[in-house]
C-alpha positions as CSV (number, residue, x, y, z in Angstrom):
1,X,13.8,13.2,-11.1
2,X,13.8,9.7,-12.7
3,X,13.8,6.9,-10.0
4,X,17.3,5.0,-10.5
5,X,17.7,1.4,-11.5
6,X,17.7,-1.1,-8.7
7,X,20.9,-2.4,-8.0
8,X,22.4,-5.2,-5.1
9,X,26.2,-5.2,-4.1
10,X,27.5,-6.7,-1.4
11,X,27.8,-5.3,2.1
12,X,31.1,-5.5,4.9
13,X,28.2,-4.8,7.6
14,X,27.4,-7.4,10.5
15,X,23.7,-7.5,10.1
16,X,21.3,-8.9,12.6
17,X,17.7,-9.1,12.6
18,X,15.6,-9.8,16.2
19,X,11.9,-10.1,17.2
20,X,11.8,-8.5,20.4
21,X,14.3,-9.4,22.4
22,X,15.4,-12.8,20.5
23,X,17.9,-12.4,17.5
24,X,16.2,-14.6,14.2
25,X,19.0,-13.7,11.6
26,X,23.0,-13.2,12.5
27,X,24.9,-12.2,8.8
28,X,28.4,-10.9,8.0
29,X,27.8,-11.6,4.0
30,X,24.5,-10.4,3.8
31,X,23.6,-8.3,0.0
32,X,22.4,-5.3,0.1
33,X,19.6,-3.8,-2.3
34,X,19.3,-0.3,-3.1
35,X,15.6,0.5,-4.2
36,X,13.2,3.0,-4.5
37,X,10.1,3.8,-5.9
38,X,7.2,1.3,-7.2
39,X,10.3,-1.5,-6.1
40,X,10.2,-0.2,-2.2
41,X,13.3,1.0,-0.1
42,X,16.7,-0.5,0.3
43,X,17.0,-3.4,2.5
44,X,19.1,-6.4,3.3
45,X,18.8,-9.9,1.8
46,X,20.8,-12.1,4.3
47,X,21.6,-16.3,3.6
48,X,19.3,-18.5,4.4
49,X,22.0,-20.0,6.3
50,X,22.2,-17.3,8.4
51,X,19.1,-17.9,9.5
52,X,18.4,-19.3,13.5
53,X,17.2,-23.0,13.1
54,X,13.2,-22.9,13.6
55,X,12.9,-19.0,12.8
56,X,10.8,-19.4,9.8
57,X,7.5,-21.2,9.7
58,X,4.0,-21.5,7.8
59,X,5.5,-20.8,4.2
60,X,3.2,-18.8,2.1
61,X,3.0,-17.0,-1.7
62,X,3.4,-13.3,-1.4
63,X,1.4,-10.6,-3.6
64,X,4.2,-11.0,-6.3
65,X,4.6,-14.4,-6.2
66,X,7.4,-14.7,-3.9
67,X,7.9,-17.5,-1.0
68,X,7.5,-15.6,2.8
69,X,7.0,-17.1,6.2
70,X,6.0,-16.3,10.1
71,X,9.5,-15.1,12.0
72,X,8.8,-16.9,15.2
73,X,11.4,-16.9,18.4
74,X,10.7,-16.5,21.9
75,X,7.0,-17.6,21.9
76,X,6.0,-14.5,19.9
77,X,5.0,-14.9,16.0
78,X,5.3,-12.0,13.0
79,X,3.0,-13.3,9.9
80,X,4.9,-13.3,6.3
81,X,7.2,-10.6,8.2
82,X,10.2,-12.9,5.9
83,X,10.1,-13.1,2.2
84,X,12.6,-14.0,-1.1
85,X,13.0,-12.2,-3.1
86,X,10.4,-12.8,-6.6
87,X,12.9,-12.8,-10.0
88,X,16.2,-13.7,-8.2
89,X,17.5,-13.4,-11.8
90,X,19.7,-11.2,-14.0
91,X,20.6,-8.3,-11.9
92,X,18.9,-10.1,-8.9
93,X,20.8,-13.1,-8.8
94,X,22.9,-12.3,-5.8
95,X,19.6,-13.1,-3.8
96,X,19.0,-16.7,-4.5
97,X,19.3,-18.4,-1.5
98,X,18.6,-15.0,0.4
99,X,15.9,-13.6,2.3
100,X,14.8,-10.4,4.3
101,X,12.6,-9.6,6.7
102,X,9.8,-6.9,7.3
103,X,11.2,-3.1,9.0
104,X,8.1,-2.9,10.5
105,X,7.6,-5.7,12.7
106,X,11.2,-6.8,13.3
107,X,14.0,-5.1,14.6
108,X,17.5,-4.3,12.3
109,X,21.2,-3.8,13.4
110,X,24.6,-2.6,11.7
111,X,26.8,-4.0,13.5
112,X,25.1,-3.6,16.9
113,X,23.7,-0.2,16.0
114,X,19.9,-0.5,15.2
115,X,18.7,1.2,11.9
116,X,15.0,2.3,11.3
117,X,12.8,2.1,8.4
118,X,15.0,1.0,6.2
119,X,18.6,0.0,5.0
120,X,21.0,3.1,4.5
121,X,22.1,4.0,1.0
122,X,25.6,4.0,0.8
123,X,25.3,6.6,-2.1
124,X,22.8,8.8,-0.4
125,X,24.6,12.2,1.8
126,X,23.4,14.1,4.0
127,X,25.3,17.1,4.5
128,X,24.7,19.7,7.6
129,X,26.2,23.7,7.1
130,X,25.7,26.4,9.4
131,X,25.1,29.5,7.3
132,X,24.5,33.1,7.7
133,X,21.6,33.7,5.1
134,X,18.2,35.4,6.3
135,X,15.8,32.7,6.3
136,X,11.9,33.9,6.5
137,X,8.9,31.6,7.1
138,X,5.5,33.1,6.1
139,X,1.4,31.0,6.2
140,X,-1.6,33.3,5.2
141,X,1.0,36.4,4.6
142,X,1.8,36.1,8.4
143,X,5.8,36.2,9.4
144,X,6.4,33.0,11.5
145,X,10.3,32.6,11.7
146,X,13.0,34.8,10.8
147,X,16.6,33.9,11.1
148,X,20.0,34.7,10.2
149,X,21.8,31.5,11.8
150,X,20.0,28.7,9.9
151,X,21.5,25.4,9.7
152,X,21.4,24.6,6.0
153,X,20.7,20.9,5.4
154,X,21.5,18.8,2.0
155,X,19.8,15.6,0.9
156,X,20.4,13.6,-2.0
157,X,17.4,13.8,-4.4
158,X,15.6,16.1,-1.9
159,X,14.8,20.2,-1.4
160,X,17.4,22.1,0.8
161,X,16.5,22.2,4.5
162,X,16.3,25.0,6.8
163,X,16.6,24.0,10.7
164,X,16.0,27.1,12.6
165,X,16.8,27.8,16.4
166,X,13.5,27.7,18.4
167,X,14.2,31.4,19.7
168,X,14.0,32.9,15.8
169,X,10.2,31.1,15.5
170,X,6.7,32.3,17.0
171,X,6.4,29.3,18.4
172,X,2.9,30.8,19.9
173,X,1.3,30.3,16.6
174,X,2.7,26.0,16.9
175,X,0.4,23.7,17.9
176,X,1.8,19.8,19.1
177,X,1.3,16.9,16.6
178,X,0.8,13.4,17.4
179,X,2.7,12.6,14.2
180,X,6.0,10.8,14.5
181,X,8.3,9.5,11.5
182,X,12.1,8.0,11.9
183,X,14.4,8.0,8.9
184,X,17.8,6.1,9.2
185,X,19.6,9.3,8.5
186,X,18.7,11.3,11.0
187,X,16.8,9.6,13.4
188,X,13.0,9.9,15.1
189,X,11.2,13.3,14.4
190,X,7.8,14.9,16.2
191,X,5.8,17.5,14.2
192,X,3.9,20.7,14.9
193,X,0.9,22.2,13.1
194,X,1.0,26.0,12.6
195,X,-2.2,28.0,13.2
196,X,-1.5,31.7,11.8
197,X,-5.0,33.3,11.8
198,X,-7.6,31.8,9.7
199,X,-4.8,29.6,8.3
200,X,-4.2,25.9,9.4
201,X,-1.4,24.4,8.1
202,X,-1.2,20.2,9.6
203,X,2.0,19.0,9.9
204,X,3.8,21.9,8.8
205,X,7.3,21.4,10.8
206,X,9.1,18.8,12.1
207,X,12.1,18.7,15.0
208,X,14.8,15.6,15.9
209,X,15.3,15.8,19.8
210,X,17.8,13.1,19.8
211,X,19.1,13.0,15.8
212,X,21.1,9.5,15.0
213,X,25.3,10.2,16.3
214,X,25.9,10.6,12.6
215,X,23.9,14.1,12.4
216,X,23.9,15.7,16.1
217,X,24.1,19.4,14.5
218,X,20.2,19.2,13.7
219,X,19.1,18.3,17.9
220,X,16.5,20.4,18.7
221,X,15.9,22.5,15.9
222,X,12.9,23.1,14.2
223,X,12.2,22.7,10.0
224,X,9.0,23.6,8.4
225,X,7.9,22.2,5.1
226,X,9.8,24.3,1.8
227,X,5.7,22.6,0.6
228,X,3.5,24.0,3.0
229,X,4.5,27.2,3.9
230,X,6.3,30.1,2.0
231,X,10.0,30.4,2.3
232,X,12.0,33.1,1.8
233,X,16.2,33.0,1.6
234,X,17.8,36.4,0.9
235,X,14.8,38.0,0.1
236,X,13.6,36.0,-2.4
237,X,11.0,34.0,-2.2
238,X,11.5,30.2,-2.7
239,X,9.2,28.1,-5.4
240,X,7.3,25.4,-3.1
241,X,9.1,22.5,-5.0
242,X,6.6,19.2,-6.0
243,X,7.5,16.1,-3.7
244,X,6.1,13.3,-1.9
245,X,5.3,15.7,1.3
246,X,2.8,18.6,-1.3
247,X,0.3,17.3,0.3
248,X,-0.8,17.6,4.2
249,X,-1.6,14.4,5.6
């Protein structure tokens, strides 16, 4: 699927930015840009005038070219964790005068809701149905879930989901990951490795034990890679689709 154009609109959203505790950036005109690919994720460019006095420091060129700073507040400092934008020009040119801040080393809040890893996508779904369909999980020809009460989840631009009740999974044949990712749809998720026989798959599920408000239907409910293992809905078996996660880490 061909990565869209970027594109920046403006946003209705209160958005605030804080290093620990201390709040660096207060904006209710901030711009969003929607991103992906080569050009990053979406994020928020907010005023420079929404900016705390004395937040920014120790101005710098960025890999591209682009003017960042240190955020400092509250005695603590976050190096070129602030940055303009690098051609505010042509479809761009809403972010003269803007600039946003790093998702890793600075907190973000809509409205006073914090949001992980990166801005939402206000064309982006994700939809949640409970289904009926029989929903197998095989590694090395082994079966390691079976289930006719899946919860069937849709992503734009991504393969279907299938979240599976614990109870319908040999959970015997999981092994506890250190891995942890967050994505602002859906919140923080932990990982299992699946050992079936002489078969190691790392990684090869993933469940959200406290999902963001937005999708509580997939708390506590386990999904396993459609890339990693072999799926099969209805009796047929599913083609392991080509994405960003084909790989084991």
């Amino acid at each position: 699927m061909e990565t869209p154009a970027p594109g920046v609109e403006p946003t209705q959203r209160r958005t605030r930015v804080r290093l620990g505790d201390r709040l660096v950036a207060d904006s209710s005109r901030a711009q969003l840009l929607i991103q992906y690919g080569g050009h990053g994720l979406p994020t928020y460019y907010l005023p420079l005038e929404d900016v705390l006095p004395g937040a920014r420091a120790d101005e710098a060129a960025g890999q591209r070219g682009e003017r960042t700073w240190t955020v400092q507040a509250g005695g603590r400092r976050a190096p070129g964790a602030a940055r303009a934008h690098p051609d505010p020009t042509g479809v761009f040119a809403p972010l003269a005068g803007h600039v946003t801040f790093s998702w890793q080393q600075l907190e973000w809040y809509e409205e006073d809701e914090r949001v992980l890893v990166h801005a939402r996508d206000p064309y982006k779904r994700v939809d949640t149905l409970r289904s009926s369909r029989r929903v197998q999980v095989f590694a090395g020809g082994r079966l390691v879930a079976g289930s006719i009460r899946p919860l069937l989840l849709f992503e734009t631009s991504l393969p279907t989901r299938y979240y599976l009740p614990f109870q319908d999974v040999r959970t015997d044949l999981l092994e506890a990951s250190g891995t942890v990712t967050a994505c602002p749809y859906k919140g923080q998720a932990r990982y299992w490795s699946l050992r079936a026989g002489e078969v190691f798959v790392r990684d090869a599920a993933w469940s959200y034990p406290a999902p963001v408000p937005e999708n509580p239907k997939i708390r506590d409910l386990i999904c396993f890679f459609n890339e990693r293992v072999d799926l099969v809905v209805d009796g047929v078996r599913q083609e392991r689709p080509l994405t960003a996660w084909s790989v084991t880490p």
